[in-house]
Backbone as JSON, one array per atom type, in Angstrom:
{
  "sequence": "XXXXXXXXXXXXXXXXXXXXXXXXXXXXXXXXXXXXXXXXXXXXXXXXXXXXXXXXXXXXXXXXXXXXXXXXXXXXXXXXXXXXXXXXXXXXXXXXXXXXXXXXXXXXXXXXXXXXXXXXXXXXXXXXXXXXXXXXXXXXXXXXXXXXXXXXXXXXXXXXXXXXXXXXXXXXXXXXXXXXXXXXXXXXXXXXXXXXXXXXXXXXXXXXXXXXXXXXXXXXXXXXXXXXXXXXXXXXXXXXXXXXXXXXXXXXXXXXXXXXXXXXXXXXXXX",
  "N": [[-6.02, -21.63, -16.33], [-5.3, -19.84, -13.5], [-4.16, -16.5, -13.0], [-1.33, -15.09, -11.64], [-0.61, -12.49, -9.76], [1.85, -9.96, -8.82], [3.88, -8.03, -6.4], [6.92, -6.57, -6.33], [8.69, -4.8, -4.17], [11.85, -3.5, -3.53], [14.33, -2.89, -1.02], [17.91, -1.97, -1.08], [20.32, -1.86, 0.8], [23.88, -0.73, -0.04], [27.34, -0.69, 1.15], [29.64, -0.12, -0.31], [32.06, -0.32, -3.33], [32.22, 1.71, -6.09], [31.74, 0.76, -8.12], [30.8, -1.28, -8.27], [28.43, -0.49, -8.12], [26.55, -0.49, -10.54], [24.6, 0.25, -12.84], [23.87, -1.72, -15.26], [23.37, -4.43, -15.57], [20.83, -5.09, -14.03], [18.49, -4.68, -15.21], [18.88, -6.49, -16.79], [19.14, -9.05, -15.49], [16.4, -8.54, -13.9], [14.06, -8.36, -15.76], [13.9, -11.05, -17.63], [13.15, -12.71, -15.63], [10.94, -11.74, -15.2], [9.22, -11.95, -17.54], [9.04, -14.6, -17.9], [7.11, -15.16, -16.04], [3.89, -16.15, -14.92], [2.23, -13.73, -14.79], [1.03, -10.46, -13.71], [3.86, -8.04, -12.83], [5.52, -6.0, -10.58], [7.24, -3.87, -8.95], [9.88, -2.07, -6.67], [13.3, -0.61, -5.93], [15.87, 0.73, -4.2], [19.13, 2.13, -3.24], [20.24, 3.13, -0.42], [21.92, 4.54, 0.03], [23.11, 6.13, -2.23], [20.99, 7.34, -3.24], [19.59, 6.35, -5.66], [17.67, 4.45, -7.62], [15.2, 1.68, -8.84], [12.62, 1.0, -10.73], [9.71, -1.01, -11.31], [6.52, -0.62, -12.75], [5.64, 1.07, -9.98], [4.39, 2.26, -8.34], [1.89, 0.73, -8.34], [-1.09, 0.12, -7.01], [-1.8, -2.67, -5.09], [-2.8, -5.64, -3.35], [-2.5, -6.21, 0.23], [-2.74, -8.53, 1.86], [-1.57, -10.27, 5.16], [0.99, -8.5, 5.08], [-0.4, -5.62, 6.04], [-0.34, -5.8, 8.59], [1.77, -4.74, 9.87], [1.61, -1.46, 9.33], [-0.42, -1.66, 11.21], [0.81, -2.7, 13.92], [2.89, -0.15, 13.52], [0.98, 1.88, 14.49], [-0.02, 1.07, 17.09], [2.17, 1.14, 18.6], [3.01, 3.99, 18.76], [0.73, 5.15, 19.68], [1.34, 4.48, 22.05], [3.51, 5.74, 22.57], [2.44, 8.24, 22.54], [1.29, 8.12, 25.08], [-1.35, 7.57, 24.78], [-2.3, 5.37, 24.89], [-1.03, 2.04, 26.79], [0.75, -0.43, 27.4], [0.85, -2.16, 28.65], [-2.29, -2.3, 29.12], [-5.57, -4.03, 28.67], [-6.61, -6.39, 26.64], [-9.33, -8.78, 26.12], [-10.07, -12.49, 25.14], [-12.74, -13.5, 23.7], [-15.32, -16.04, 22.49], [-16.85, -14.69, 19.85], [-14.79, -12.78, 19.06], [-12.64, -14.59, 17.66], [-11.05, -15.69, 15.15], [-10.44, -17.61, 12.2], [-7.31, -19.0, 10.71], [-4.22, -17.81, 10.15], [-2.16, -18.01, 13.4], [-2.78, -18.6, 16.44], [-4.33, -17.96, 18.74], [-7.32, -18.33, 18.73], [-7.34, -21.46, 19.17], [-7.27, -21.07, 22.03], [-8.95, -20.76, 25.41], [-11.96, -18.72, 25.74], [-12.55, -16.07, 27.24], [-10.1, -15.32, 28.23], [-7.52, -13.26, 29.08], [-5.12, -10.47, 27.49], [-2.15, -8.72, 27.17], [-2.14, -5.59, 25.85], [0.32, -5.54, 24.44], [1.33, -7.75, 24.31], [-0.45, -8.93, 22.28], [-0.03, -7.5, 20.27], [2.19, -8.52, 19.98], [1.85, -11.37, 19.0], [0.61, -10.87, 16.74], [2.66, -9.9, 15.0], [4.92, -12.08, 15.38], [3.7, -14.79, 14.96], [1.88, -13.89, 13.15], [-1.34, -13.68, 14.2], [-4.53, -13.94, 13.66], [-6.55, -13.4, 15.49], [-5.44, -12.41, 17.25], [-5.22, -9.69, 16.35], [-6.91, -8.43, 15.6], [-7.89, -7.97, 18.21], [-6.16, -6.4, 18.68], [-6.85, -4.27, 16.98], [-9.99, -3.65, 17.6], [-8.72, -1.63, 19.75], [-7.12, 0.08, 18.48], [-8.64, 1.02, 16.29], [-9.52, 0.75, 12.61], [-9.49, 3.04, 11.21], [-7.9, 4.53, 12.3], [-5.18, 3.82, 12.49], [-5.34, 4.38, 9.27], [-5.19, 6.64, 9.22], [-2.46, 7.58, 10.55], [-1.14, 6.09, 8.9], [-1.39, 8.18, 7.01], [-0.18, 10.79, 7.88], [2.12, 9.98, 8.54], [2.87, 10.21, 5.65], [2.35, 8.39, 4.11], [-0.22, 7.62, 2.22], [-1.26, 6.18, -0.07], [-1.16, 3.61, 1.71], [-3.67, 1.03, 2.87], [-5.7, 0.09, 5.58], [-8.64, -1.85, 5.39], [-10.13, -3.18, 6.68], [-10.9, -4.84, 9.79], [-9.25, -8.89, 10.1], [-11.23, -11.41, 8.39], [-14.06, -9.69, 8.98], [-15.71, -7.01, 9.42], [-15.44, -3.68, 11.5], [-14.84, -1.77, 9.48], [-13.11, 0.72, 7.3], [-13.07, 4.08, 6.47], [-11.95, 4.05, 4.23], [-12.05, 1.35, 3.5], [-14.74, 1.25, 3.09], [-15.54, 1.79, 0.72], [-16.46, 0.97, -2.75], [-14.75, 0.9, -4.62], [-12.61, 0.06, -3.66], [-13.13, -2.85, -2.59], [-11.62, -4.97, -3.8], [-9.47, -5.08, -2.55], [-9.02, -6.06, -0.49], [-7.72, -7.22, 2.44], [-6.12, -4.87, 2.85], [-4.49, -2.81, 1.08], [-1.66, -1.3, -0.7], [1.31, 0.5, -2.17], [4.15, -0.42, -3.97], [6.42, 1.58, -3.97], [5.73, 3.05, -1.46], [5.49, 0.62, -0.2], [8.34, 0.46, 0.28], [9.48, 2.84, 1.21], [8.08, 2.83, 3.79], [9.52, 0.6, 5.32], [12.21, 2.27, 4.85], [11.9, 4.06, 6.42], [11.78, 3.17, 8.93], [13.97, 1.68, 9.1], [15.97, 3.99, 8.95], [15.31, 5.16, 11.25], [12.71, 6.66, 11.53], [10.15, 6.61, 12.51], [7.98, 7.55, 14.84], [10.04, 7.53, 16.99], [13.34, 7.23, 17.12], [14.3, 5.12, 18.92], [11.87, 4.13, 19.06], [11.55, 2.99, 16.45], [13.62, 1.45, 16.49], [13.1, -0.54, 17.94], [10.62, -1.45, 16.88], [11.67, -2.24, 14.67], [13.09, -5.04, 16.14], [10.93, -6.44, 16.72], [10.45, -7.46, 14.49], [12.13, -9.17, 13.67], [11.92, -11.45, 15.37], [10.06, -13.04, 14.08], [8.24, -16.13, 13.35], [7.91, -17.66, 11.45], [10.11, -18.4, 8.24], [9.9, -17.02, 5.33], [9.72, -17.13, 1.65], [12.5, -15.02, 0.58], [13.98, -15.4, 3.39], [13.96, -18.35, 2.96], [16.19, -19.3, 1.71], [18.2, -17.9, 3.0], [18.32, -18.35, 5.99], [20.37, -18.27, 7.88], [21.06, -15.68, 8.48], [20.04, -12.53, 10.16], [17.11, -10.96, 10.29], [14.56, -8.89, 9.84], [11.28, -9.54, 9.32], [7.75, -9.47, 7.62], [5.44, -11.7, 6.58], [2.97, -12.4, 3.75], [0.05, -14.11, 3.3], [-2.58, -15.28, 0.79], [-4.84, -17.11, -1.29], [-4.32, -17.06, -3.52], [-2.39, -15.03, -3.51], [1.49, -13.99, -2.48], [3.1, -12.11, 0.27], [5.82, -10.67, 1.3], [7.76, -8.68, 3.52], [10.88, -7.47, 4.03], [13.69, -7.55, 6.38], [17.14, -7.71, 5.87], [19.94, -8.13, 7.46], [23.21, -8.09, 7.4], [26.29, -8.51, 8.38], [29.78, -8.66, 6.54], [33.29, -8.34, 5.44], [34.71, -6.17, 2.72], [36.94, -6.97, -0.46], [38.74, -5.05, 0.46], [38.88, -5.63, 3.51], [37.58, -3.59, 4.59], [34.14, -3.42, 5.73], [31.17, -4.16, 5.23], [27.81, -3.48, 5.28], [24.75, -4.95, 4.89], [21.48, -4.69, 3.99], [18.1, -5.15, 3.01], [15.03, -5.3, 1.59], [12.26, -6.98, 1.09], [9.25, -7.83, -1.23], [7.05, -9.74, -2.39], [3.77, -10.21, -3.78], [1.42, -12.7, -5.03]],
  "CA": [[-5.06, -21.4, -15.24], [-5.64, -18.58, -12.97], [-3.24, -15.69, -13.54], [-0.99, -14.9, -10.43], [0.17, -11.08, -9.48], [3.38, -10.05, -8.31], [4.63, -6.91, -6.51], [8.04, -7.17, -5.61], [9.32, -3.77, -3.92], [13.19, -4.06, -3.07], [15.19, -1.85, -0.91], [18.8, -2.28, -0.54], [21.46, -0.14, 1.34], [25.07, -1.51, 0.11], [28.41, 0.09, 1.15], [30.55, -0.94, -1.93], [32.78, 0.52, -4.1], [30.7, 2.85, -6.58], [32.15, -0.07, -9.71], [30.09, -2.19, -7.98], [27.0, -0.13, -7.88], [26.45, -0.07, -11.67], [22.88, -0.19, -13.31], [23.79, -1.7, -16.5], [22.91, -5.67, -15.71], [19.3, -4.76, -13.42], [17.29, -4.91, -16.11], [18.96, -8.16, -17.76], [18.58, -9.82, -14.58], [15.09, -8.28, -13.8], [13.17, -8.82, -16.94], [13.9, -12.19, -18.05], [12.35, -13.27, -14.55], [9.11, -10.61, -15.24], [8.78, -12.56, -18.36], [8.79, -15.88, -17.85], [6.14, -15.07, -14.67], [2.52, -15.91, -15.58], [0.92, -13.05, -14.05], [1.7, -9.17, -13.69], [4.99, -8.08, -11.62], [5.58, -4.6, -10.13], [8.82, -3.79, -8.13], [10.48, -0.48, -6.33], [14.02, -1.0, -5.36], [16.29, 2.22, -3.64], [19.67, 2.25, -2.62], [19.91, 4.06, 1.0], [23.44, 5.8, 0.5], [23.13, 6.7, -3.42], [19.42, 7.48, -3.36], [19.19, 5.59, -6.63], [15.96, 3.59, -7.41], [14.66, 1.33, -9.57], [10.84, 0.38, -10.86], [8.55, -1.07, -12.7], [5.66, -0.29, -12.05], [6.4, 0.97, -8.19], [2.82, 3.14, -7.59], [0.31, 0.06, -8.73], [-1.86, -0.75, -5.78], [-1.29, -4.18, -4.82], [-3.06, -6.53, -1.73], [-1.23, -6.29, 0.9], [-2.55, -9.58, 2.67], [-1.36, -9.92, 6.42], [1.58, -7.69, 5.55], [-0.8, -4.64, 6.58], [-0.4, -5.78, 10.1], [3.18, -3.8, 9.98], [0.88, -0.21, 9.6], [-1.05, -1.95, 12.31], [2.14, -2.47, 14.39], [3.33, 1.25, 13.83], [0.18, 2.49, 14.98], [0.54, 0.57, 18.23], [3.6, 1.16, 19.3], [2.53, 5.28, 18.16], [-0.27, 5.2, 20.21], [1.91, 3.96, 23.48], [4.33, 6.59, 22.86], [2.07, 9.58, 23.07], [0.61, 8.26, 26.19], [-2.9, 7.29, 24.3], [-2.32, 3.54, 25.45], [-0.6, 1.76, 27.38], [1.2, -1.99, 26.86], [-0.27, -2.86, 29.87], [-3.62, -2.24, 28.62], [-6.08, -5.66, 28.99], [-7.66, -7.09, 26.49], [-10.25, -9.95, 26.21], [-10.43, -13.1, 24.15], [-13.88, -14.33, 23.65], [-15.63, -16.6, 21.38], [-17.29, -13.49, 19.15], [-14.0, -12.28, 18.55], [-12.01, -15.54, 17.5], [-11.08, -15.65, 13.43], [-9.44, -18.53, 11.43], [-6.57, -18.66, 9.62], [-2.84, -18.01, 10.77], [-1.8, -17.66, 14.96], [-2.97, -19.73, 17.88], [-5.55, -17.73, 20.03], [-8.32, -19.32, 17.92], [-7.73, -22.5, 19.54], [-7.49, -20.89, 23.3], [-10.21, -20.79, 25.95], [-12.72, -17.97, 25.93], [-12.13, -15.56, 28.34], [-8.54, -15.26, 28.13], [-6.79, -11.6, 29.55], [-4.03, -10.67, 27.7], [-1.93, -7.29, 27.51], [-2.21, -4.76, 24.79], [1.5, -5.81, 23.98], [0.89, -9.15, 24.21], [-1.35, -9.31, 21.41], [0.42, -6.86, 19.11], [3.53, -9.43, 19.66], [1.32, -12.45, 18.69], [0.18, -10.34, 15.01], [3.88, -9.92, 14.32], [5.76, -12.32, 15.45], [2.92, -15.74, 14.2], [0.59, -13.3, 11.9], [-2.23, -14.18, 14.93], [-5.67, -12.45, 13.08], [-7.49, -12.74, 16.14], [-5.15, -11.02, 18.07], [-4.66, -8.46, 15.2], [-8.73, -7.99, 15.27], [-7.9, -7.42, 19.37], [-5.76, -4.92, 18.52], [-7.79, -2.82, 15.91], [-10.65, -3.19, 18.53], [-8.53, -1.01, 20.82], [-6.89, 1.21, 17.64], [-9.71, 1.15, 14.74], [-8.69, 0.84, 11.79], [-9.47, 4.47, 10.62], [-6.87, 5.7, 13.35], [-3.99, 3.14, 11.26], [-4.86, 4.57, 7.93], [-4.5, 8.24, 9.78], [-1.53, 7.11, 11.29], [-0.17, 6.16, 7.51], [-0.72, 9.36, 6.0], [0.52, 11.6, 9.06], [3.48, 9.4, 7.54], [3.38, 10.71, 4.25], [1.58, 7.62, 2.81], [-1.6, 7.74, 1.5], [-2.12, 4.91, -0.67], [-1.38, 2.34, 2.31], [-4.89, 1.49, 3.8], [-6.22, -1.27, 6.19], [-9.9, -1.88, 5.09], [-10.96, -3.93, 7.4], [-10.49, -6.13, 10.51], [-9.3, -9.85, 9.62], [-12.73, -11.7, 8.22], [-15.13, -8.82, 8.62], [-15.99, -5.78, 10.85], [-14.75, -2.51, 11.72], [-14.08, -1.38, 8.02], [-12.45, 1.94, 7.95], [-13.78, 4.89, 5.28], [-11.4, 3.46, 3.07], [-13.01, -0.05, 3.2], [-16.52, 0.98, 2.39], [-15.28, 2.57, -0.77], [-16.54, 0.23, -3.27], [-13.44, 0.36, -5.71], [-11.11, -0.62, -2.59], [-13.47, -3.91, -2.07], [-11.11, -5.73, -4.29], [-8.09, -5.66, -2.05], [-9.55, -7.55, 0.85], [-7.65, -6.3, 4.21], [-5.84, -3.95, 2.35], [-3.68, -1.95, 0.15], [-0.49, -0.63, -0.59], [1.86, 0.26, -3.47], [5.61, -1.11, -4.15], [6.99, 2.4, -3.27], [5.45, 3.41, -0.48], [6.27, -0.08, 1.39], [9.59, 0.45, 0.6], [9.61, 3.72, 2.49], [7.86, 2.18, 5.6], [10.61, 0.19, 5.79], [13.37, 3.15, 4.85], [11.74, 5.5, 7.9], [11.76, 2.33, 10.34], [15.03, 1.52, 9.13], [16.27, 5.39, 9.66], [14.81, 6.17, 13.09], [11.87, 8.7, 11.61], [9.14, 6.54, 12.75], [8.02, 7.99, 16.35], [11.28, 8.35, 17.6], [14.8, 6.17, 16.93], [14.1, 3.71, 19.58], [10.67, 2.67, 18.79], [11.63, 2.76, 15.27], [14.52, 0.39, 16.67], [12.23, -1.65, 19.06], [9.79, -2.05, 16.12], [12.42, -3.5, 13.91], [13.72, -5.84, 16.45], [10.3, -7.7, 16.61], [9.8, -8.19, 13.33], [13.01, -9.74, 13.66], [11.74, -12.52, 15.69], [8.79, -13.15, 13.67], [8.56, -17.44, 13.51], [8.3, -18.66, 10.24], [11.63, -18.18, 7.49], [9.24, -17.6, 3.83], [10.3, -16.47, 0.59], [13.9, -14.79, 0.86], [14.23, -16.04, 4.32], [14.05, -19.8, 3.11], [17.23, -19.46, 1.49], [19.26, -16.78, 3.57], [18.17, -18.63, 7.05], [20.69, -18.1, 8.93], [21.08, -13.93, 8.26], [18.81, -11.9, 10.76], [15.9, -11.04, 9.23], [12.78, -8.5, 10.18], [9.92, -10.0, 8.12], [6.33, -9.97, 7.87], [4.83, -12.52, 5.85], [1.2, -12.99, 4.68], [-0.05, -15.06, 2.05], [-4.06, -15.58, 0.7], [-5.01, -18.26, -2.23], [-3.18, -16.75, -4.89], [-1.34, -13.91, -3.14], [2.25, -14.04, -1.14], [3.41, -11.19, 0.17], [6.32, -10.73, 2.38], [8.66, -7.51, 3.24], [11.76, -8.19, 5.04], [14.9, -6.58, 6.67], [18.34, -8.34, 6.19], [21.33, -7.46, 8.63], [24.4, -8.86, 7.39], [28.04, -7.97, 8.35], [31.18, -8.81, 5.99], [34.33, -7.55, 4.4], [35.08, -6.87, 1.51], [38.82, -7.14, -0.33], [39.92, -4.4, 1.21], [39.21, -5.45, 4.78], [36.31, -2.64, 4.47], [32.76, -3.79, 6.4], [29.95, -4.0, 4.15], [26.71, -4.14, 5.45], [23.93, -5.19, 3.55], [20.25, -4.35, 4.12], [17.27, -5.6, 1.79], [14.37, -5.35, 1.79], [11.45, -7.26, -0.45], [7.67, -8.14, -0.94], [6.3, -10.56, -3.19], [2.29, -10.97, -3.6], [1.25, -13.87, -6.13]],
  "C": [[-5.25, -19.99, -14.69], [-3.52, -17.92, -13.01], [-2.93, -15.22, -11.97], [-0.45, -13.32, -10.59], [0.99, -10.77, -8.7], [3.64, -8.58, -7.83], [5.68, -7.49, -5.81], [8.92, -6.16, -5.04], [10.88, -4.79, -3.22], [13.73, -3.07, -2.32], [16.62, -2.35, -0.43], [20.09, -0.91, -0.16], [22.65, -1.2, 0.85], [26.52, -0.27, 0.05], [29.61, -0.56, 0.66], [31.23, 0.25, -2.8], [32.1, 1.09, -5.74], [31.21, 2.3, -8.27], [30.89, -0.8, -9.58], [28.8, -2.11, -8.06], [26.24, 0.02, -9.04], [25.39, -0.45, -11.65], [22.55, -1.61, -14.54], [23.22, -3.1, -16.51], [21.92, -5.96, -14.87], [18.6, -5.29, -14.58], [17.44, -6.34, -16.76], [18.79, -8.8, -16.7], [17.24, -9.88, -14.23], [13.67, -9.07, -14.71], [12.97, -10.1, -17.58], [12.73, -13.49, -16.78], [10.81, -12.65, -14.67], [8.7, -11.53, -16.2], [8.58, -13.64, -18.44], [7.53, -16.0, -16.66], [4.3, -15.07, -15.34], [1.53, -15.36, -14.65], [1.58, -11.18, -14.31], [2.97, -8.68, -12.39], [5.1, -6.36, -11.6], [6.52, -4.7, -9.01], [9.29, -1.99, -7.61], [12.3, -1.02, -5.74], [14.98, 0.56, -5.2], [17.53, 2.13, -3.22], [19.49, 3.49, -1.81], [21.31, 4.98, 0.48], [23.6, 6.47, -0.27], [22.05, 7.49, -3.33], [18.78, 6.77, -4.67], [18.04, 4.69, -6.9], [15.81, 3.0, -8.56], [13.39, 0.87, -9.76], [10.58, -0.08, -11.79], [6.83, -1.12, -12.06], [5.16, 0.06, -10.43], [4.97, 1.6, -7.63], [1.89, 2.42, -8.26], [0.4, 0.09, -7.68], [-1.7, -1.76, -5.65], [-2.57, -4.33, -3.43], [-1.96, -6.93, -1.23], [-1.3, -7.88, 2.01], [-2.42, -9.12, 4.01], [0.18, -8.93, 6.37], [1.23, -6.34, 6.24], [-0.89, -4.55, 8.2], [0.8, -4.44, 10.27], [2.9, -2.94, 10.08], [0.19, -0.53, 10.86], [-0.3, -1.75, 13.9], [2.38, -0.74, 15.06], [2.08, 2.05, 14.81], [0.01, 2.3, 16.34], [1.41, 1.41, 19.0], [3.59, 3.14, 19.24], [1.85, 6.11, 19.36], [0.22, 5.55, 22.05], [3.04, 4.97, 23.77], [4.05, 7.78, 23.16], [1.52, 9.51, 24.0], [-0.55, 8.16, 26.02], [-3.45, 6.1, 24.91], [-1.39, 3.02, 25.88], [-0.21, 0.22, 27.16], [0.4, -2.94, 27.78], [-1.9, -3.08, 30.14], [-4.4, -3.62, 28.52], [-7.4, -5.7, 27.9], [-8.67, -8.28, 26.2], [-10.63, -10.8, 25.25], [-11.64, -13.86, 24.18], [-14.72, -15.02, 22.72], [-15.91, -16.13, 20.27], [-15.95, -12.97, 18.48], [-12.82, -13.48, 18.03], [-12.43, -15.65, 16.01], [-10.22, -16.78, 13.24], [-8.45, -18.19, 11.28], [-5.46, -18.54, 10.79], [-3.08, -17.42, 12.4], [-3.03, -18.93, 16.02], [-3.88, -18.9, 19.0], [-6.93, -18.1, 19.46], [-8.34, -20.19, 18.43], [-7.55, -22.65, 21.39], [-8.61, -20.78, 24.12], [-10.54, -19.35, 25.84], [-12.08, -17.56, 27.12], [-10.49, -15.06, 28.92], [-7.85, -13.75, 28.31], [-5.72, -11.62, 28.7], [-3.74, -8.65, 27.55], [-2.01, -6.63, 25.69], [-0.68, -5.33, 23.61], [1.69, -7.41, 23.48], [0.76, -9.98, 23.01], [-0.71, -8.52, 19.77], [1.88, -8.14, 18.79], [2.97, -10.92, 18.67], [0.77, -11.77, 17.28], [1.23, -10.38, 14.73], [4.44, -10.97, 14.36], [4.87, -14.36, 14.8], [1.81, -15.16, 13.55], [-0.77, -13.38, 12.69], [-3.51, -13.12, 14.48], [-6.33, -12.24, 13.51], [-6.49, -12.11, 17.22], [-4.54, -9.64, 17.59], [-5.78, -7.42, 15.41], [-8.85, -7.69, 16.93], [-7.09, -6.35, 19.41], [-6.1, -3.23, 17.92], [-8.86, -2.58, 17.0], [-9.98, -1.76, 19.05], [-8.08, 0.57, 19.66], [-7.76, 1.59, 16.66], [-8.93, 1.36, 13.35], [-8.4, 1.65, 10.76], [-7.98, 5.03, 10.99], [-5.44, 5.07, 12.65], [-4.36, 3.69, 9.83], [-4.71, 5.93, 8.33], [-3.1, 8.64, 9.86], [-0.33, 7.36, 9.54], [-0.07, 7.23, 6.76], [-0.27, 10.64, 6.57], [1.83, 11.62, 8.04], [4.16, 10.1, 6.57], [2.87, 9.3, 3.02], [0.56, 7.14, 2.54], [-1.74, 6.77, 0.44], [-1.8, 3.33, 0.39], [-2.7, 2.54, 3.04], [-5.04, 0.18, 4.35], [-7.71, -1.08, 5.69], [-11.11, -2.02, 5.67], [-10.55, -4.73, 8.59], [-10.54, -7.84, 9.71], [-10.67, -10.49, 9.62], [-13.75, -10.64, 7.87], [-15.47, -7.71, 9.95], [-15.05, -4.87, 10.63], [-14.15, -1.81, 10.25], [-14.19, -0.16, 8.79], [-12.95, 2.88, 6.5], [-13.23, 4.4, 4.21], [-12.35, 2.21, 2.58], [-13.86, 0.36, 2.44], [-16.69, 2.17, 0.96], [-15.1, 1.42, -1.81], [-15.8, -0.53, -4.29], [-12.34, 0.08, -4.62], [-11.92, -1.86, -1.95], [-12.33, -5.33, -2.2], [-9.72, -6.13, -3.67], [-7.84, -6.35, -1.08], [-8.88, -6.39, 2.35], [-6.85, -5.22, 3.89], [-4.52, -3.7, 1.31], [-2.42, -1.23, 0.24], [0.34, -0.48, -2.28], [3.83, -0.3, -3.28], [6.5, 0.09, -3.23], [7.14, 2.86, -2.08], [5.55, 2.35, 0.39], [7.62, -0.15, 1.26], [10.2, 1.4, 1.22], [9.38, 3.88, 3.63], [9.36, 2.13, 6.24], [12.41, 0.77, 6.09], [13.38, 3.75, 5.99], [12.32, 4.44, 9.01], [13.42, 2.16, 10.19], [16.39, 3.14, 9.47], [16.26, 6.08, 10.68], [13.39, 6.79, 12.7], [10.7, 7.8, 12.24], [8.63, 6.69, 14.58], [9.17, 8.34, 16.63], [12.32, 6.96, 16.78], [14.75, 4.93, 17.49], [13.11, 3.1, 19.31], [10.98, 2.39, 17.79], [12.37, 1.53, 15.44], [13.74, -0.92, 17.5], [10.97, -2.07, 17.75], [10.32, -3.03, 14.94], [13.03, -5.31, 14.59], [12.25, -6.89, 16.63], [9.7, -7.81, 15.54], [11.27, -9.37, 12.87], [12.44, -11.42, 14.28], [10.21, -13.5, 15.08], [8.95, -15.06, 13.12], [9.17, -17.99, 12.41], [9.3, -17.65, 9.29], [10.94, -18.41, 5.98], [9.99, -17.0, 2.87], [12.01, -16.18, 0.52], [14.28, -15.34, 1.87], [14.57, -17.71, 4.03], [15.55, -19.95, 2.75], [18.88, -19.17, 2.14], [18.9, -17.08, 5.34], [18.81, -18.32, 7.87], [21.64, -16.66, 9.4], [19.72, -13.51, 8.94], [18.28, -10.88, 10.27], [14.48, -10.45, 9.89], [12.49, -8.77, 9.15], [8.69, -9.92, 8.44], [5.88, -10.17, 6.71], [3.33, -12.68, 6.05], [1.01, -13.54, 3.58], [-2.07, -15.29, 1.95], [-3.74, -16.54, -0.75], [-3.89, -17.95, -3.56], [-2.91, -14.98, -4.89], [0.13, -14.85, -2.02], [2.97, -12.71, -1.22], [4.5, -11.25, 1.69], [7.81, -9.34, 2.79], [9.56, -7.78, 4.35], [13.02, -7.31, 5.3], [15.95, -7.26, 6.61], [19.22, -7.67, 6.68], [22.51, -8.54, 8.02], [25.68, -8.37, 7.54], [28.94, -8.86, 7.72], [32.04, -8.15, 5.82], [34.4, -7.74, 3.38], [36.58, -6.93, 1.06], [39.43, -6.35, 0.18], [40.18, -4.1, 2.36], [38.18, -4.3, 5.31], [35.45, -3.49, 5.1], [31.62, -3.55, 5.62], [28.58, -4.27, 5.1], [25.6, -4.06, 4.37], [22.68, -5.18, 4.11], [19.07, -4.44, 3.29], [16.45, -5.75, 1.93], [12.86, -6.23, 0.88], [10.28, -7.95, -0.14], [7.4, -8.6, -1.96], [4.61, -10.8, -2.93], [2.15, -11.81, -5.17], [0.06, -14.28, -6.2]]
}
């Protein structure tokens, strides 16, 4: 039986009464699930208002699958804000550049115009890997692992365009063959998601305009299958025996005392 691997970073913001926030039944909930799992599991989880955190193992490397589009994404939307590129930008789908696997311009005609924006919407919002591999064209996928450690994070890397091409210095580093399109650790995507969720990434609004389309992103996997009808930035990616998926929940309640709780969560499974 092949052995499956697990990271499972968590981040949650909860505004609760500080009984509620206790540590003491994490680990009995945690561990009993690590153990029964036939493969290795690795986790980061953070409240936003405490600063509190929990891990196990939170700085392994992991494959990040098609969640590395999301660095892909930032870099985009980065790019358009310093006036480097433009949404309106045109580019070209032609047979040469057409890859398998998840999104729908694979089975469009050659020749096909579309906009810079276009195409970044079609990687997020159906995982599309040839219009992911039209987007790195235009950014490379050196200028996205630049991009990530500007950031402050240095072990996320893209490797490669989806299939093959354009590797990035990282790629053709023979001990980073093994992660395919790339890399990341538990911690560091749970601080993606802290900055985007904070404002720091470019400014407040793109940070806010980058959350809202991962919001509309199609399919409902992992946490989403259950919590369907709570809005939900996600990006999901999945390979033979990986799933990986990091997600934003928005939920408004009260609690007993008529108080507003929101709740914010974040989490990534690869397998």
């Amino acid at each position: 039986m092949n052995k499956l691997f697990a990271a499972v970073p968590l981040l949650f913001l909860f505004t609760v009464s500080a009984a509620a926030q206790t540590q003491t039944t994490l680990d009995d909930q945690v561990k009993p699930l690590v153990a029964s799992f036939k493969g290795k599991v690795s986790l980061f989880a953070k409240n936003l208002d405490t600063g509190e955190t929990y891990g196990l193992n939170p700085d392994e490397r992991v494959r990040t699958a098609s969640t590395i589009k999301i660095a892909v994404m930032i870099e985009a939307f980065a790019r358009v804000a310093e006036g480097k590129a433009k949404w309106t930008d045109e580019v070209v789908l032609t047979k040469e550049k057409k890859v398998s696997g998840s999104g729908i311009l694979f089975e469009l005609s050659d020749g096909l115009k579309l906009t810079l924006r276009d195409a970044v919407t079609l990687m997020m919002l159906v995982s599309d890997n040839t219009a992911t591999n039209l987007v790195l064209d235009v950014l490379t996928t050196d200028a996205v692992n630049a991009r990530m450690e500007s950031l402050g994070f240095k072990q996320i890397k893209i490797m490669r365009k989806v299939g093959s091409g354009g590797e990035s210095a990282a790629g053709k580093d023979p001990e980073n063959k093994k992660y395919g399109l790339g890399m990341a650790t538990p911690r560091e995507m749970v601080l993606v998601l802290e900055k985007l969720e904070r404002g720091e990434i470019v400014s407040p609004a793109v940070s806010k305009e980058m959350i809202e389309l991962m919001k509309r992103e199609q399919d409902r996997n992992a946490i989403g299958r259950s919590l369907w009808n709570v809005p939900m930035a996600s990006k999901y990616g999945a390979l033979d025996r990986l799933r990986g998926h990091w997600d934003s929940l928005h939920e408004e309640r009260k609690d007993r005392d008529g108080d507003l709780v929101r709740r914010h969560a974040r989490d990534h499974v690869v397998g």
